[in-house]
TIVO-36261 format. One record per residue (C-alpha): residue in one letter; x, y negated, z. Coordinates in pm, 1 decimal. Layout:
BEGIN
SITE  code      east     north        up
SITE     a         X         Y         Z
...
//
This chain:
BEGIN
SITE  code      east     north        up
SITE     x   -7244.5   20678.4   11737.5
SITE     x   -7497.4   20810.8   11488.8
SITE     x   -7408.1   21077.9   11250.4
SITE     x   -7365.0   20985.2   10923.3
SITE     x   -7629.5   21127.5   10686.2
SITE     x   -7542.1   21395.2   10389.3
SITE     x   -7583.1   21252.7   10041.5
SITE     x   -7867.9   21424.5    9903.7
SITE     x   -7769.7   21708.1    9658.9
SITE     x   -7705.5   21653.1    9329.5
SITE     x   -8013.3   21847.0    9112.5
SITE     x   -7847.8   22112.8    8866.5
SITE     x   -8028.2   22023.1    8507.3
SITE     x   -7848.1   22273.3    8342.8
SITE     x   -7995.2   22644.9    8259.6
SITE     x   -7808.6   22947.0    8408.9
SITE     x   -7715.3   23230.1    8199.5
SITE     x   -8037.3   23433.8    8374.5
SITE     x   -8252.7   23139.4    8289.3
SITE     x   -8122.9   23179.0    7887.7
SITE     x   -8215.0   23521.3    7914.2
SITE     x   -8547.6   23504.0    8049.9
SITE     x   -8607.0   23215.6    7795.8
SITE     x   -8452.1   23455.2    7511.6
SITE     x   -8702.1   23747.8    7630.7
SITE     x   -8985.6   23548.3    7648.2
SITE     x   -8951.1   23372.1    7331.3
SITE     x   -8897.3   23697.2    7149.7
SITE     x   -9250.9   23837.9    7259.3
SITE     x   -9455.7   23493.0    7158.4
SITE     x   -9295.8   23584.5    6836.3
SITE     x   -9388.8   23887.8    6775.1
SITE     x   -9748.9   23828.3    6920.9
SITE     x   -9857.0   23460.6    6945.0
SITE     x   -9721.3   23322.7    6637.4
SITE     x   -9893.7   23016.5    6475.8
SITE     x  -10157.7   23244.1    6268.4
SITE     x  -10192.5   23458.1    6542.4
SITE     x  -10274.9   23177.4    6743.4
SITE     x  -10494.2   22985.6    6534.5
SITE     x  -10712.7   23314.9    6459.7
SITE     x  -10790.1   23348.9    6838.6
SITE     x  -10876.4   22983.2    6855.0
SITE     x  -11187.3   23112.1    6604.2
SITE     x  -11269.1   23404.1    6830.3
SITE     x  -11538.1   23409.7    7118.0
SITE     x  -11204.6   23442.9    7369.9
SITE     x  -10836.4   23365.2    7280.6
SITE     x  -10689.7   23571.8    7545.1
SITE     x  -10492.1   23882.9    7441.1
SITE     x  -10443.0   24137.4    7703.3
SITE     x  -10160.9   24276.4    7548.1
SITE     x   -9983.1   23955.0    7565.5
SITE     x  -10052.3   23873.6    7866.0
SITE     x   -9922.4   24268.4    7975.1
SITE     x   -9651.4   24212.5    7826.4
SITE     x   -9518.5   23858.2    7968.3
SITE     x   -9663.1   23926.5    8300.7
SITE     x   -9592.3   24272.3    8385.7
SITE     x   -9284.6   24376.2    8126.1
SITE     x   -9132.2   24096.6    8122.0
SITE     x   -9242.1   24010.6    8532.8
SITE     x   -9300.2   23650.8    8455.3
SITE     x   -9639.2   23654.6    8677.3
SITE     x   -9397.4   23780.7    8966.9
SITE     x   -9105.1   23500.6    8955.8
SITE     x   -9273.4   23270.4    9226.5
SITE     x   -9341.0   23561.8    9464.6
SITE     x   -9088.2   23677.0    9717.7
SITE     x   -8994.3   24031.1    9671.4
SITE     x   -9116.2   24174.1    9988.4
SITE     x   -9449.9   24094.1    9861.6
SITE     x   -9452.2   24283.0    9502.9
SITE     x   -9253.8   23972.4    9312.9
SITE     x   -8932.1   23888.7    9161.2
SITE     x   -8804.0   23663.0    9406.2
SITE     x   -8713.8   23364.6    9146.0
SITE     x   -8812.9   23012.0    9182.0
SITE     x   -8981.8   22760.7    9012.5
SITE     x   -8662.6   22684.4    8756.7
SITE     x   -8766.0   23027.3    8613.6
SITE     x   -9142.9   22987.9    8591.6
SITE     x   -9038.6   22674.0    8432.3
SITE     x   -8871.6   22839.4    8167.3
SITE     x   -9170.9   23026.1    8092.6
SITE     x   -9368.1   22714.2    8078.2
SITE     x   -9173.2   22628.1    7829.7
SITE     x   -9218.6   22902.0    7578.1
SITE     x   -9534.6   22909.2    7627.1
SITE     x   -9569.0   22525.5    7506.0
SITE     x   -9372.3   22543.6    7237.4
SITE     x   -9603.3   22867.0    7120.0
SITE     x   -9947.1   22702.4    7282.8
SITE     x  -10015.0   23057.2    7333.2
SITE     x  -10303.9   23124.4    7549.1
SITE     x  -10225.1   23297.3    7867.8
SITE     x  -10314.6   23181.0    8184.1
SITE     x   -9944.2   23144.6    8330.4
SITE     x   -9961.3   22771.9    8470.2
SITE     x  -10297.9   22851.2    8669.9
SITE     x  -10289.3   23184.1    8781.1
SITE     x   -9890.0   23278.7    8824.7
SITE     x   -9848.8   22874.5    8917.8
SITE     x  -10116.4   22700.5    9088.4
SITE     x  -10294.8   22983.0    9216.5
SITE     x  -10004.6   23204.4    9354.9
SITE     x   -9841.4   22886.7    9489.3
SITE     x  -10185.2   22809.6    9657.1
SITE     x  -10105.9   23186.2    9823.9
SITE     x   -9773.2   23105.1    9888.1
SITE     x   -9829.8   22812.8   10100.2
SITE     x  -10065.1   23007.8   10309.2
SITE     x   -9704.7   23135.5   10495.9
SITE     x   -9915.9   23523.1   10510.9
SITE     x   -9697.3   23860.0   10473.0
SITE     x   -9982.8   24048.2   10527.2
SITE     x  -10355.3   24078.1   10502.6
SITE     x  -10576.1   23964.8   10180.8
SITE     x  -10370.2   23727.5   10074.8
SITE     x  -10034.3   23836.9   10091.9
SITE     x  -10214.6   24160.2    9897.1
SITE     x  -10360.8   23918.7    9618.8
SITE     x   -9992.6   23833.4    9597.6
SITE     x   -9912.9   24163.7    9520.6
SITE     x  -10164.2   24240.1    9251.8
SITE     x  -10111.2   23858.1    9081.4
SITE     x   -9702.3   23907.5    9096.9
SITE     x   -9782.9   24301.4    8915.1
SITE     x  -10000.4   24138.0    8643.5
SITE     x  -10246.8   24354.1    8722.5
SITE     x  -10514.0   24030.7    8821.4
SITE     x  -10531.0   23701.7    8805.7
SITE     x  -10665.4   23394.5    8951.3
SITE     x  -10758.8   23074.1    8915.0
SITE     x  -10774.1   22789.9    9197.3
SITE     x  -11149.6   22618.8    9153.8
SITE     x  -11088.5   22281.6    9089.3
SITE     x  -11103.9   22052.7    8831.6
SITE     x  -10821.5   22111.2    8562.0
SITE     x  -10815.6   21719.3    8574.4
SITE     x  -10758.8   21732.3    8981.7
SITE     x  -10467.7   21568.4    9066.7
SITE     x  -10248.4   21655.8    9376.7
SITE     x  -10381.7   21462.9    9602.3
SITE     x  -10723.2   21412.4    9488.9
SITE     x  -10876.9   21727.2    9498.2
SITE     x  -11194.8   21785.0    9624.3
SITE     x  -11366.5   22094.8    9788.3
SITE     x  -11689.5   22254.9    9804.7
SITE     x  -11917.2   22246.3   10118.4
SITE     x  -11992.1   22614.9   10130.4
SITE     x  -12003.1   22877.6    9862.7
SITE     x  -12293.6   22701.7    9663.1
SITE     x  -12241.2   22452.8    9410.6
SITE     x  -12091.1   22398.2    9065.9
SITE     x  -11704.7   22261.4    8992.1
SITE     x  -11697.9   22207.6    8640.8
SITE     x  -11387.9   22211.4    8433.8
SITE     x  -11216.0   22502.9    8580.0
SITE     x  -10875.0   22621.6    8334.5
SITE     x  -10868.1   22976.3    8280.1
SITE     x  -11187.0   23061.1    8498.4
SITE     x  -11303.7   23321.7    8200.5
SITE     x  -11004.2   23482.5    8204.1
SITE     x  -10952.1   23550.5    8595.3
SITE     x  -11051.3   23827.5    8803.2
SITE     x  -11035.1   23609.0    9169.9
SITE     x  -11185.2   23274.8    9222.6
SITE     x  -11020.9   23062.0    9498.4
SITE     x  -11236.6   22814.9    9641.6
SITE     x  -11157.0   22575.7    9862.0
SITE     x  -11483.1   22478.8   10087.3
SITE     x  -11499.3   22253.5   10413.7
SITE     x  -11450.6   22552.4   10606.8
SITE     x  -11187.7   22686.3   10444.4
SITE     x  -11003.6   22877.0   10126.2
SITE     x  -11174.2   23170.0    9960.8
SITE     x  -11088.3   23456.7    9775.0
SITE     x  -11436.4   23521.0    9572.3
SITE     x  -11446.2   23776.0    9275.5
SITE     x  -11547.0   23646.8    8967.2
SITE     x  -11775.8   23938.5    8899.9
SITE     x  -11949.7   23896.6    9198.8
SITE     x  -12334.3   23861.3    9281.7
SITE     x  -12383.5   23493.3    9299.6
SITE     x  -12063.7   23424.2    9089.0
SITE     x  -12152.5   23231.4    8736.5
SITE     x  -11864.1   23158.0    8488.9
SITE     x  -12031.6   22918.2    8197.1
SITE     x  -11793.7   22820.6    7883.4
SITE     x  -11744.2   22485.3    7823.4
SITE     x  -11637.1   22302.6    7511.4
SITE     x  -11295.6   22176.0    7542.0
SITE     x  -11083.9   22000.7    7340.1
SITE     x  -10794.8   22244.0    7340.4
SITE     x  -10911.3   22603.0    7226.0
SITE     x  -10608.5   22768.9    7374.9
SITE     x  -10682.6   22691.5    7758.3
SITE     x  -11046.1   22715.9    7767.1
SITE     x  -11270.7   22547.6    8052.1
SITE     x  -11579.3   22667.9    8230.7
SITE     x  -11818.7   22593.5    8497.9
SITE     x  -11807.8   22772.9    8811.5
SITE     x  -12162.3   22773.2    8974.7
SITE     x  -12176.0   22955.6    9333.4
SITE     x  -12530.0   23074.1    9414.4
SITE     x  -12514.0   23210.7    9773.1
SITE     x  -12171.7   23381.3    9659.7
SITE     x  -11944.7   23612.2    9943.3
SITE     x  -11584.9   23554.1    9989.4
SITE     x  -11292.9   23676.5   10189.1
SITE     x  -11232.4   23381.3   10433.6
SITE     x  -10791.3   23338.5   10367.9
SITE     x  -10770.6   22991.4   10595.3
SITE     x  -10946.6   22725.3   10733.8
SITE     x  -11003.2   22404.1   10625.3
SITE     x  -10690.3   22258.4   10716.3
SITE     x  -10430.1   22473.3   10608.2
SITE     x  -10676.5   22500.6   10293.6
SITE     x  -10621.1   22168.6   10226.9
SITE     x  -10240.6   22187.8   10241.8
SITE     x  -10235.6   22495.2   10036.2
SITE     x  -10429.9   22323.7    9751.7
SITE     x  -10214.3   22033.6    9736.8
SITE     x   -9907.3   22225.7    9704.6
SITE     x  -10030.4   22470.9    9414.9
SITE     x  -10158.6   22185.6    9240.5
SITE     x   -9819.1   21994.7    9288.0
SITE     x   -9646.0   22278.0    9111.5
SITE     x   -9862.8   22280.7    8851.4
SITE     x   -9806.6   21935.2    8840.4
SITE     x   -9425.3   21984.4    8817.9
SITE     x   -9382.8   22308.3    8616.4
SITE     x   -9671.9   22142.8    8358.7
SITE     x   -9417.1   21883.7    8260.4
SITE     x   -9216.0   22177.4    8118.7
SITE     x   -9458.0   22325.4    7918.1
SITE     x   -9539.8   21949.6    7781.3
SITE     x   -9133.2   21906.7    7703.1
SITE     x   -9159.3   22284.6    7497.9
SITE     x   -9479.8   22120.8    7308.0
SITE     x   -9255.1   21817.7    7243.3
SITE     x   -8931.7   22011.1    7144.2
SITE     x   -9152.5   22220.3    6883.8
SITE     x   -9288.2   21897.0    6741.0
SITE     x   -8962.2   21736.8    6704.7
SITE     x   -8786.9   22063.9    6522.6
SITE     x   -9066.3   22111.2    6300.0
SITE     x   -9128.9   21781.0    6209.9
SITE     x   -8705.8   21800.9    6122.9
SITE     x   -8736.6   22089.8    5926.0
SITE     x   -9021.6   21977.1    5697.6
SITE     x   -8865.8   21673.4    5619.0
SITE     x   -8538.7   21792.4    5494.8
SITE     x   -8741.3   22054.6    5282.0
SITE     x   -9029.0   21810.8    5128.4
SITE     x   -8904.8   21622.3    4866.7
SITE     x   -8995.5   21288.2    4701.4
SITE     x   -8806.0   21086.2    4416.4
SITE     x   -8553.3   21380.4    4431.2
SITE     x   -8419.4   21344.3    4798.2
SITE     x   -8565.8   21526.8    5083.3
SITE     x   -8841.1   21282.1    5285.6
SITE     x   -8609.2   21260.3    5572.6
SITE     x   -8350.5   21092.8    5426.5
SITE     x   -8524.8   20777.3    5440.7
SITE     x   -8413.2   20527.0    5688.1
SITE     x   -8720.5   20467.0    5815.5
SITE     x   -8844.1   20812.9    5935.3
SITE     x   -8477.1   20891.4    6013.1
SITE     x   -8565.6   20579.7    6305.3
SITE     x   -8866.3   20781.6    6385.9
SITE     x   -8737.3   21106.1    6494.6
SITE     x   -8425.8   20957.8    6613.3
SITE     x   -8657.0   20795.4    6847.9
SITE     x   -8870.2   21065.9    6944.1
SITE     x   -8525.6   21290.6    6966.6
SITE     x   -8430.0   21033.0    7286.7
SITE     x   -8749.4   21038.2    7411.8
SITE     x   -8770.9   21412.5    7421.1
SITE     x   -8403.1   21441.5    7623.3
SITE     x   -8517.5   21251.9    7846.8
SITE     x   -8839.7   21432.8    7919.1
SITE     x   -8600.1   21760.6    7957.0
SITE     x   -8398.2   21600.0    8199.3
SITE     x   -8747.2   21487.4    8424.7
SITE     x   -8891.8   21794.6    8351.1
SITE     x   -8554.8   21957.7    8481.3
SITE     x   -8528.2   21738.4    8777.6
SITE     x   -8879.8   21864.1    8844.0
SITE     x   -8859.9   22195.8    8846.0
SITE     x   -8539.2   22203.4    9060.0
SITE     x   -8679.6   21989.9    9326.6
SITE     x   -8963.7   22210.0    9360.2
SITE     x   -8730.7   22512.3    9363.3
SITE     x   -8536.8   22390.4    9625.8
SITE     x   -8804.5   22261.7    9836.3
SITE     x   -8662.9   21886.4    9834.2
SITE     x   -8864.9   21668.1   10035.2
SITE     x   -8830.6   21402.9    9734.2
SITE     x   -9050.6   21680.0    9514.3
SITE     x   -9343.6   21494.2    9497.0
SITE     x   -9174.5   21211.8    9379.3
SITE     x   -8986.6   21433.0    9089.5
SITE     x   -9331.7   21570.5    9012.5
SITE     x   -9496.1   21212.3    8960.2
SITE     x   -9181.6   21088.4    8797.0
SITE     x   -9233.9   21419.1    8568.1
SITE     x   -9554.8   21379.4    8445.6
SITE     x   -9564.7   21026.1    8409.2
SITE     x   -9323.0   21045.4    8136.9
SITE     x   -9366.3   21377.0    8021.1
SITE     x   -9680.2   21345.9    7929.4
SITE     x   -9699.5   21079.9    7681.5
SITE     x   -9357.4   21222.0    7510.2
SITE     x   -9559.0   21538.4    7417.8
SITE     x   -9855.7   21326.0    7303.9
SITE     x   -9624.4   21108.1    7088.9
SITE     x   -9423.3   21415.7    6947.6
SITE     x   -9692.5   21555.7    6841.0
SITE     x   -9903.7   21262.1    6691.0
SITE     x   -9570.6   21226.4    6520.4
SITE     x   -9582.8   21590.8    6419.2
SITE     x   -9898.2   21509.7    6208.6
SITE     x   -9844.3   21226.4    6073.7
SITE     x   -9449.6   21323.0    5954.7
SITE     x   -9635.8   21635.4    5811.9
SITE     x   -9836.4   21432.8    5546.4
SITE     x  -10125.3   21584.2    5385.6
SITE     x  -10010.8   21958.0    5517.9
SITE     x  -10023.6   21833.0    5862.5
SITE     x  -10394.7   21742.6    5909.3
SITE     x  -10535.6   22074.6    5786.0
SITE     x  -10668.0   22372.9    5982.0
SITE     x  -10433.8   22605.2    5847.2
SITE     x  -10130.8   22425.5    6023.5
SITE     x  -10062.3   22483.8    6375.7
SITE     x   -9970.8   22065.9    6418.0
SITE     x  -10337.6   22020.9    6508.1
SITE     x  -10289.4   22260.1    6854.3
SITE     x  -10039.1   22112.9    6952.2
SITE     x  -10191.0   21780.4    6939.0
SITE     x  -10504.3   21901.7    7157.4
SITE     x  -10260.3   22071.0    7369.0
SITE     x  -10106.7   21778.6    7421.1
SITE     x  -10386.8   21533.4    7509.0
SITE     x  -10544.9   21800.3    7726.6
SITE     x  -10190.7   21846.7    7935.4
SITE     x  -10238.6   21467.7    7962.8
SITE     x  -10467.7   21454.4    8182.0
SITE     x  -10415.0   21777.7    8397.2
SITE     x  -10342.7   21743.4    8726.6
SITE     x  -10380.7   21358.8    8761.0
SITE     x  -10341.4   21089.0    8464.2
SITE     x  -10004.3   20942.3    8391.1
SITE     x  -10156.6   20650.6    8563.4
SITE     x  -10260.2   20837.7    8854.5
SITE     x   -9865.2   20948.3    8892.9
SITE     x   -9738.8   20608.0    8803.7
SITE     x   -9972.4   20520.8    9138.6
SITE     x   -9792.4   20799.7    9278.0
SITE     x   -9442.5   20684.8    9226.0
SITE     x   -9501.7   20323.9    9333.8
SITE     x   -9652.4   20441.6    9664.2
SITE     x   -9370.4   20720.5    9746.8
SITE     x   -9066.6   20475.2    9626.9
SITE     x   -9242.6   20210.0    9819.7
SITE     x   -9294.7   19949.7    9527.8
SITE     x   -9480.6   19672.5    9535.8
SITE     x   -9802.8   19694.8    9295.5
SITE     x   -9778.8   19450.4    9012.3
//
């Protein structure tokens, strides 16, 4: 007789106590250094990054660390934490470059299976805070649809983060390298992007020298699973963009007043953000669902992800349109922070694949027929 097969496990939605902490911690900080002026005064600088921020969250706090195993310098947490994080940090749209270098590029590491040598080293130094790293692709690459290099010449434009990191990984037809960013050879050109809190750039390799951390094959299989966590944990940071929008947009309108009664009083905007309330529970729940699957290394993740990002994304796009709009006048200024959280948002939207590209995704993994 065949054995009968175990249910698969229930995901766990809910946040532990720890997970409230680390939120609570980390929320605290972006207060204190990455409010909305703060913010909107390094979108006007030559660089929004702020080192003391980022020593702070990664290092004091050891949010750079969660994904990496203890034995190699980390905190040993999973991706439920880092998806905390995520979350903070997109309900502050501070810049820091969590999601590509303590994400994507230390799951790229991860996936390599090393506990010692240059990689399981670069671990070390990314989980202490002390460097980061950026994986060079495309911010717009989706999981499976990255491409790589032939050799260490070439150009691969629209790289997140790549001004801010200290280590390029590259991903070439012979393998993944670890390249300095500093190095002869090594060209980091600023694009213009749409949202001023994750800058872009252009990575152009001239003849550039690497440290050689795996051939092409398990290169490949590393990139897809650090870009399928950023992928996952992304939808979290869209849901904290979303869950600003939403309380924001509640608190004006019970404070702006027209005809005597507060603006959201009136049925029809009550619809509005009763709506956009539903849509954004449901985005925590796939952003949730997410997060644990790629915490508990179900073999359903990649569906989670897709699922993930195919709703989350347009939730945070909608919140925050609604954001402006709700806002009146006030809203489509400068001097409010709506406006970042609307690039934000449209950026996020098409990082790491399209919603379309995941929709693809889901009918091919739940084997459904295309229309």
């Amino acid at each position: 007789m065949t054995a009968p097969t175990q249910p698969p496990a229930t995901p766990d939605l809910l946040y532990s106590r720890d997970e409230e902490d680390l939120r609570s911690a980390v929320r605290a900080l972006l207060a204190d250094r990455a409010d909305a002026p703060a913010v909107i005064a390094a979108t006007e600088s030559d660089t929004p990054y702020d080192p003391r921020l980022w020593s702070s969250l990664a290092a004091d706090i050891g949010a750079a660390g969660l994904l990496v195993p203890e034995k190699l310098g980390g905190q040993g947490a999973s991706h439920r934490e880092a998806a905390v994080v995520l979350e903070e940090l997109g309900r502050s749209v501070a810049p820091a470059p969590y999601l590509t270098s303590s994400v994507v590029a230390t799951e790229t590491l991860l996936a390599l299976g090393a506990e010692d040598g240059p990689a399981a080293a670069l671990l070390g130094e990314l989980a202490s805070g002390a460097r980061t790293a950026v994986l060079a692709v495309p911010f717009a690459a989706a999981p499976a649809g990255a491409t790589a290099l032939t050799s260490l010449d070439g150009t691969v434009r629209g790289v997140a983060d790549a001004a801010a990191a200290d280590v390029l990984l590259v991903p070439t037809a012979e393998g993944l390298y670890a390249v300095e960013a500093s190095a002869p050879g090594v060209a980091v050109s600023p694009l213009v992007p749409l949202d001023l809190t994750r800058p872009l750039a252009a990575v152009t390799l001239t003849g550039a020298t690497g440290t050689l951390l795996a051939d092409a094959g398990a290169s490949a299989t590393a990139v897809r699973r650090g870009l399928l966590a950023g992928a996952g944990l992304l939808a979290s940071e869209q849901l904290g963009i979303a869950e600003w929008c939403l309380t924001e947009t509640v608190r004006h309108t019970r404070e702006r007043h027209q005809f005597n009664r507060p603006v959201g009083s009136f049925q029809a905007l009550k619809h509005r953000m009763a709506q956009l309330w539903l849509e954004v529970v449901s985005a925590r729940a796939a952003a949730r669902n997410a997060a644990d699957a790629l915490a508990t290394g179900s073999p359903d993740a990649p569906l989670a992800v897709a699922v993930a990002q195919a709703y989350c994304s347009g939730v945070a796009v909608h919140a925050a349109e609604e954001c402006v709009q709700l806002h009146g006048g006030i809203g489509m200024t400068w001097e409010h922070p709506a406006h970042l959280y609307l690039k934000r948002a449209k950026a996020d939207s098409i990082a790491y694949g399209t919603a379309g590209s995941h929709r693809q995704a889901v009918a091919e993994l739940a084997e459904l027929p295309a229309p």
